[in-house]
C-alpha positions in Angstrom: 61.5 42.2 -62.8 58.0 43.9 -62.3 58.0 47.9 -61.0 54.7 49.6 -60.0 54.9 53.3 -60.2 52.0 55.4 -58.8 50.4 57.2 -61.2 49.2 60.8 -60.4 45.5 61.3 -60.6 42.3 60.7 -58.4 44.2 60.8 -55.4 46.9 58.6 -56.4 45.4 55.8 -55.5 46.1 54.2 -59.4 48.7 52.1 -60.1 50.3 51.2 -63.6 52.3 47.9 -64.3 55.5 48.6 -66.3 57.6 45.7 -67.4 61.2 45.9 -67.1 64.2 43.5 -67.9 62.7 42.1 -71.2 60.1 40.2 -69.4 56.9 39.0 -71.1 53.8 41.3 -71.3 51.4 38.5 -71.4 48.9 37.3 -68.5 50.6 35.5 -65.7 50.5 31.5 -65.8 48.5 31.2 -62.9 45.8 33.2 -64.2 46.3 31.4 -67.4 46.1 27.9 -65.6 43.0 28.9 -63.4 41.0 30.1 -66.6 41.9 27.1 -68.3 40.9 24.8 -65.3 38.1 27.0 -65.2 37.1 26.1 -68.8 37.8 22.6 -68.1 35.5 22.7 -65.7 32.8 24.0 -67.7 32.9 21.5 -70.6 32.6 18.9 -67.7 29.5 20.8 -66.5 28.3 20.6 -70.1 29.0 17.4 -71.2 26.8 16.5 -68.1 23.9 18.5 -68.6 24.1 17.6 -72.2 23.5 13.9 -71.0 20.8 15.0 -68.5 19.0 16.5 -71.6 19.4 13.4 -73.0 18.7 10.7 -71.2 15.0 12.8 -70.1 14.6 13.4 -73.9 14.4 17.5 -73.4 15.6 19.4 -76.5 19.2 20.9 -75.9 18.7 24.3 -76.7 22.5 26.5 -77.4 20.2 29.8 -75.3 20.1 26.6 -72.5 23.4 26.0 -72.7 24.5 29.9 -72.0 22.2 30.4 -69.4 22.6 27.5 -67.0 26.5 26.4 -67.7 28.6 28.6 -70.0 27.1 32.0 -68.4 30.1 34.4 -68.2 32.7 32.3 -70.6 30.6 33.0 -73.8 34.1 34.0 -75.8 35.0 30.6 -75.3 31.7 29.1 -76.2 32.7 27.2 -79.3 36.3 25.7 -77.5 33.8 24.5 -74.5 31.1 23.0 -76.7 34.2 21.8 -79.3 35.6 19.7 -76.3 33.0 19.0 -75.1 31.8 16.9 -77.8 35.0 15.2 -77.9 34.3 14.1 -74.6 31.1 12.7 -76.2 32.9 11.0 -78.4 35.7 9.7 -76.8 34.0 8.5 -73.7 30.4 7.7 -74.2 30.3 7.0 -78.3 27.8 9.6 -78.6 28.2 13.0 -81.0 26.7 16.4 -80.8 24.9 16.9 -83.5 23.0 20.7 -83.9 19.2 19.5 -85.5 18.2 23.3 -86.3 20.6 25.7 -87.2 18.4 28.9 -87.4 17.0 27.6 -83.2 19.8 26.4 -82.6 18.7 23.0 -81.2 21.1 19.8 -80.9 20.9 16.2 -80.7 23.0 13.6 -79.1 23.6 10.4 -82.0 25.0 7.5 -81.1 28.0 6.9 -83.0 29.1 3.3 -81.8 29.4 0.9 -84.8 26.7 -1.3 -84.8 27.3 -5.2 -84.1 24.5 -6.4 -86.7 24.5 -9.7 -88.1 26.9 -10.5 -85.2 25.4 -12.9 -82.9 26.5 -12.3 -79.1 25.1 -16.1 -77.7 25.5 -18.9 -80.1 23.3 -22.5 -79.2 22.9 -23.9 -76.0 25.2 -20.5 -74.4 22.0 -18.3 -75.2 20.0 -20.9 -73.2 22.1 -20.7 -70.2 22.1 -17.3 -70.1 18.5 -17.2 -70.7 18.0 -19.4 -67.7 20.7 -18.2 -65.9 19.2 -14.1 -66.0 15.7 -16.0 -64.9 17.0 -16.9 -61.8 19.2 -14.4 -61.1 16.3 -11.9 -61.3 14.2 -14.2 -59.0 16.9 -14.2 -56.6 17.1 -10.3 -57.1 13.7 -9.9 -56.5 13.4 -12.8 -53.3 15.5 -9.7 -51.5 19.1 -11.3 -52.7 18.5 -14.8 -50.8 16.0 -18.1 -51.5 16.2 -21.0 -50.0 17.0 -23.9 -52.8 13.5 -25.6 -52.6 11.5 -21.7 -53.4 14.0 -21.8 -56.5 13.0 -25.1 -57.6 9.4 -24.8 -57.0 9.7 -21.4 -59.1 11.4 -23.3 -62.0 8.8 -26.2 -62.1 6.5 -23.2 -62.5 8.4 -22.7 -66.0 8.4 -26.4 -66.4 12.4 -26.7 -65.8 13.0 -29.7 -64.3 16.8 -31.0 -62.3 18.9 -33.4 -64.8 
């Protein structure tokens, strides 16, 4: 059990903590469990500017990264940036990769395996889905909705005739 005892000085206004009845001397979980959600939070905040940076091709600079999301948490900077790249990893197949060591600027890689010599339409499927992605995107671009004899007029345009 937890006794405060005012301590004498500035007015008395102070207060020490001393534990009592062998209990532990370390933060409480709650504060534990907030900080931690708190870092959670930032390495969500990260992991989306780092895809912001990105996907508009701006250098991700480790001074950018302090300023606008890890501000006051910088003595957990390499946990955030540590899980945060796992995120990378784990979700969107992409890896944090630091370019210049001495500037400190990183680079997101993809690291999916690539799927060459794999062929994803063999024949007559690829044709389909060629045609097929034609019309859909005429249809798309009709405002969702064409009458059946606008669609065959437009595929006569790319000489595809019925049967």
């Amino acid at each position: 059990m937890s006794q405060r005892k005012r301590s004498k000085g500035l007015g008395g206004s102070q207060f020490s903590t001393q534990m009592t009845d062998g209990e532990d001397d370390s933060i409480p979980t709650q504060v534990k469990r907030q900080s931690q959600d708190q870092v959670n939070q930032k390495v969500s905040e990260l992991v989306q500017f780092l895809l912001v940076k990105d996907q508009k091709k701006i250098p991700i600079k480790r001074a950018d990264m302090l300023k606008n999301i890890i501000r006051e948490y910088k003595n957990v900077y390499s946990e955030i940036v540590k899980r945060a790249d796992r995120t990378l990893q784990e979700v969107f197949g992409l890896q944090l990769v630091e370019m210049d060591t001495k500037r400190h600027i990183y680079i997101l890689i993809n690291n999916l395996p690539h799927a060459e010599g794999q062929h994803l339409y063999r024949g007559k499927e690829k044709e389909k889905n060629g045609l097929l992605f034609v019309i859909l995107s005429f249809i798309f671009m009709k405002g969702n909705s064409v009458k059946d004899s606008a669609l065959w007029e437009f595929l006569r345009l790319l000489r595809v005739y019925p049967g």
